[in-house]
C-alpha positions in Angstrom: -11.0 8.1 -9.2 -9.0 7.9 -12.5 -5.8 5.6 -12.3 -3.5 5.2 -15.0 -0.6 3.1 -15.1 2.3 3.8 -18.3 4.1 -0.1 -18.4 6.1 -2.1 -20.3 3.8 -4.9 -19.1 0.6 -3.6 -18.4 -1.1 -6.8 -18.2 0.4 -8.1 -15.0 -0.8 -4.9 -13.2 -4.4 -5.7 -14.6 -3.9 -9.4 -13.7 -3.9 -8.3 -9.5 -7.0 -7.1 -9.1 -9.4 -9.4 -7.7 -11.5 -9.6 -4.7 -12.5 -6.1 -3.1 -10.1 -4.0 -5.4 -11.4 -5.6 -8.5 -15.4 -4.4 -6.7 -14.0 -1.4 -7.3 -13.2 -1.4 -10.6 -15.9 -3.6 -11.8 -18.5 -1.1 -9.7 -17.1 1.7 -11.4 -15.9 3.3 -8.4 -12.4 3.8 -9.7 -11.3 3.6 -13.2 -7.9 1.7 -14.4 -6.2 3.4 -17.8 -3.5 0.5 -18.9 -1.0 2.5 -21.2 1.3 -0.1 -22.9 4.7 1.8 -22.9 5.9 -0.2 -26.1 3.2 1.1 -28.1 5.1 4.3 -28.4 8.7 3.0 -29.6 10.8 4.9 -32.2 12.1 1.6 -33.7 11.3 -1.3 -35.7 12.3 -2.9 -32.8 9.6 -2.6 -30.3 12.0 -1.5 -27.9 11.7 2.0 -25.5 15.3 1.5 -24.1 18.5 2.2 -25.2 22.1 2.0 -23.9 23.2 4.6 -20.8 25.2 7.6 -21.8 28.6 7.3 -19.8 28.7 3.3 -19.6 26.9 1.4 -17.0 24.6 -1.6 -16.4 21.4 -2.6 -18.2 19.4 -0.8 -20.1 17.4 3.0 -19.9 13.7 3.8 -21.2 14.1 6.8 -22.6 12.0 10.0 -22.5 10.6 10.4 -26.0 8.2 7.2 -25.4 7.5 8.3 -22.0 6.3 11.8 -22.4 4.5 10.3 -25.6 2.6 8.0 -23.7 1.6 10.1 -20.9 0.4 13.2 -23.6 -2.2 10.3 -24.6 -4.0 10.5 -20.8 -6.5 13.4 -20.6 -6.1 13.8 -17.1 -2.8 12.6 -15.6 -3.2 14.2 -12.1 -0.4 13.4 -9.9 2.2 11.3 -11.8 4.5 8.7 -9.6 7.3 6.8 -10.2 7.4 3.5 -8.7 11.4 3.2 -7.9 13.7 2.1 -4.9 15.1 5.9 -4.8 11.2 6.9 -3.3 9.9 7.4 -0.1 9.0 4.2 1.2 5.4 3.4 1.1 2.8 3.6 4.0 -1.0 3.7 5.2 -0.8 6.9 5.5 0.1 8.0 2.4 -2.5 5.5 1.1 -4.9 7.3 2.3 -3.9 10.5 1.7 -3.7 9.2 -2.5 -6.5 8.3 -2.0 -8.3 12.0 -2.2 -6.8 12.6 -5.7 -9.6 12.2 -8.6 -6.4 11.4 -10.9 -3.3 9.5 -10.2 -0.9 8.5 -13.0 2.0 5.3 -12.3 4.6 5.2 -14.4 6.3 1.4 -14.1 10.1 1.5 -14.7 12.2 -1.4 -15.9 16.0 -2.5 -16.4 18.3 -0.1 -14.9 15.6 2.9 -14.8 13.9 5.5 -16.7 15.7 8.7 -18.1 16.2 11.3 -15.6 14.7 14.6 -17.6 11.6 12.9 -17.1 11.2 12.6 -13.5 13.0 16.2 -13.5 10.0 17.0 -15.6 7.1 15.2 -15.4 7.2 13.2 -12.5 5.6 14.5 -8.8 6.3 11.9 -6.8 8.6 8.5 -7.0 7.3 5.6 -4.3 8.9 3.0 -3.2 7.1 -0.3 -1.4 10.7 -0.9 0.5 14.2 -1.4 0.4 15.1 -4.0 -2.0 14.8 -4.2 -5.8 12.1 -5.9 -8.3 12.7 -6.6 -12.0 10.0 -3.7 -12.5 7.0 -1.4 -11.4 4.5 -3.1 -11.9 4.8 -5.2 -8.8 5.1 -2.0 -7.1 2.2 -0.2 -8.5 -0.2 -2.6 -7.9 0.3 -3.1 -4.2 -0.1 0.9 -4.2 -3.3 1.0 -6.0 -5.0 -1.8 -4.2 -3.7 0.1 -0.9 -5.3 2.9 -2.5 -8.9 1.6 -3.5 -9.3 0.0 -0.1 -9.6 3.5 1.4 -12.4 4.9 -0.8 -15.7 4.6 0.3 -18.2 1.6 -0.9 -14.6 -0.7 -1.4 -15.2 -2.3 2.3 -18.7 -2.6 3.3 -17.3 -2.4 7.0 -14.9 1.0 7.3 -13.5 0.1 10.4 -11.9 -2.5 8.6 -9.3 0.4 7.1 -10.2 2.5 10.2 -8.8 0.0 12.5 -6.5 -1.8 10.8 -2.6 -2.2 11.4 -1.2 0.9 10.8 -4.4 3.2 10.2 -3.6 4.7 13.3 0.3 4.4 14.0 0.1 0.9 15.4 -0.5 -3.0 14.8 -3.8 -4.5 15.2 -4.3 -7.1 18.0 -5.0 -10.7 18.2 -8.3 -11.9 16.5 -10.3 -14.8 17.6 -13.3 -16.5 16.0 -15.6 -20.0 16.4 -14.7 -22.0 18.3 -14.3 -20.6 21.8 -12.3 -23.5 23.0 -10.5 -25.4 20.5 -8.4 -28.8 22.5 -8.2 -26.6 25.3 -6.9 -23.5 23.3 -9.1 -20.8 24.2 -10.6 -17.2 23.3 -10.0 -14.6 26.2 -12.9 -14.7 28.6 -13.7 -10.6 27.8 -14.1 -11.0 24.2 -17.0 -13.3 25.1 -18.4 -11.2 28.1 -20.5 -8.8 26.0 -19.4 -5.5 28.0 -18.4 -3.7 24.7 -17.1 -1.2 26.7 -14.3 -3.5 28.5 -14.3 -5.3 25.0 -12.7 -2.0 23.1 -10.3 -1.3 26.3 -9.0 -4.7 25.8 -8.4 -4.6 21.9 -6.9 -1.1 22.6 -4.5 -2.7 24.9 -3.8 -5.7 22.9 -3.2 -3.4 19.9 -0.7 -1.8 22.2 1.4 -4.6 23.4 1.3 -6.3 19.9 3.0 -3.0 18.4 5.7 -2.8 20.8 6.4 -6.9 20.7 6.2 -7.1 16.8 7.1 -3.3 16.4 9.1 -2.1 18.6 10.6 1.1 16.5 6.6 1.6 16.1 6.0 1.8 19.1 8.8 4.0 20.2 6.6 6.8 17.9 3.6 6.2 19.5 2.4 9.0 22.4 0.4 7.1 25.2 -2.0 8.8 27.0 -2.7 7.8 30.4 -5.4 5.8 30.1 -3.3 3.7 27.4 -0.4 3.3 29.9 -3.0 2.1 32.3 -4.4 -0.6 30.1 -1.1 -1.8 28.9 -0.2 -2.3 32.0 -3.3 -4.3 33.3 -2.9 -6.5 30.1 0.6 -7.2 31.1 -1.1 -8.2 34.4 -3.4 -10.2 32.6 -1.0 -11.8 30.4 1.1 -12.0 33.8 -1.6 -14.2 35.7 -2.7 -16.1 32.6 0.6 -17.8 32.7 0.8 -18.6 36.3 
């Protein structure tokens, strides 16, 4: 996978990736193409933005440096705009980036970028939620490492993205490690019983009532078979006669 990113400040998009998504750079399994937006300025200035036509707050990058910079990539692919006007971010469109060989991120700054080149250029604008940062760079690099985590070779364990919150409309339950009884807290008998079988029922389950405590509106979307109404309701019991 190609990914480019067009920034004022490309360097604090390079700066966030460590750990797995930096293996994937570093192993070559997707490529990062930092394109410094003020390279491409028309003054003497440095500067890409100007004032808005019609008044208004802040600043505007304007197109000229912006189509500029992205005729430079070979191979732009699917060019997004990282802005609060976007469809709000999710796993599932993670992974569904994640098939494109190209991806191109354009980072916006003060009060936006001009419109002709989202009319234009642009086939996608994101947004990570509803509230505003001083800039997409933020943005763009909790997209990409959402991204890189669902290619293949990133996680040595795929369940991992598989199974994780969200991957497959709900939360992931309660996880538990050494030791079994700490000062009398202690790990629920079936995760130790080695019956995988009862084991995945009762992670399913768990999963279940963790979404609709933590998540309720999640959980509203979710369509239960019968079997999964079954098992909530015998962890409910569970958690019923744990308390008693």
């Amino acid at each position: 996978m190609n990914i480019n990113v067009i920034s004022l400040f490309p360097e604090l998009v390079e700066s966030s990736f460590k750990g797995l998504t930096g293996k994937a750079l570093r192993h070559k399994i997707a490529e990062l193409n930092l394109i410094n937006l003020k390279q491409f300025s028309k003054n003497d200035y440095g500067s890409v933005d100007d004032a808005p036509y019609g008044g208004g707050e802040g600043m505007v990058i304007g197109i000229e440096p912006l189509v500029e910079s992205l005729n430079t990539i070979q191979s732009p692919g699917h060019v997004i705009y990282l802005s609060p006007q976007g469809k709000v971010f999710n796993q599932k469109k993670a992974a569904n980036l994640s098939e494109f060989k190209d991806l191109t991120f354009v980072c916006g700054r003060y009060e936006g970028i001009d419109q002709r080149f989202i009319d234009s250029y642009v086939d996608e604008e994101i947004s990570i939620g509803d509230y505003i940062l001083s800039g997409g760079e933020i943005a763009a690099s909790v997209v990409i490492d959402a991204i890189l985590r669902n290619l293949d070779d990133v996680i040595g364990n795929k369940d991992s993205v598989n199974k994780d919150s969200h991957s497959e409309g709900r939360l992931k339950g309660h996880t538990y490690t050494r030791p079994s009884d700490y000062k009398g807290k202690k790990v629920p008998d079936i995760l130790l019983s080695g019956d995988h079988k009862k084991v995945n029922e009762w992670k399913l389950a768990n999963s279940l009532w963790v979404t609709r405590e933590k998540r309720p509106d999640l959980f509203k979307q979710l369509q239960l078979s019968e079997k999964e109404m079954i098992l909530l309701r015998q962890y409910e019991d569970y958690l019923t006669s744990e308390n008693d």
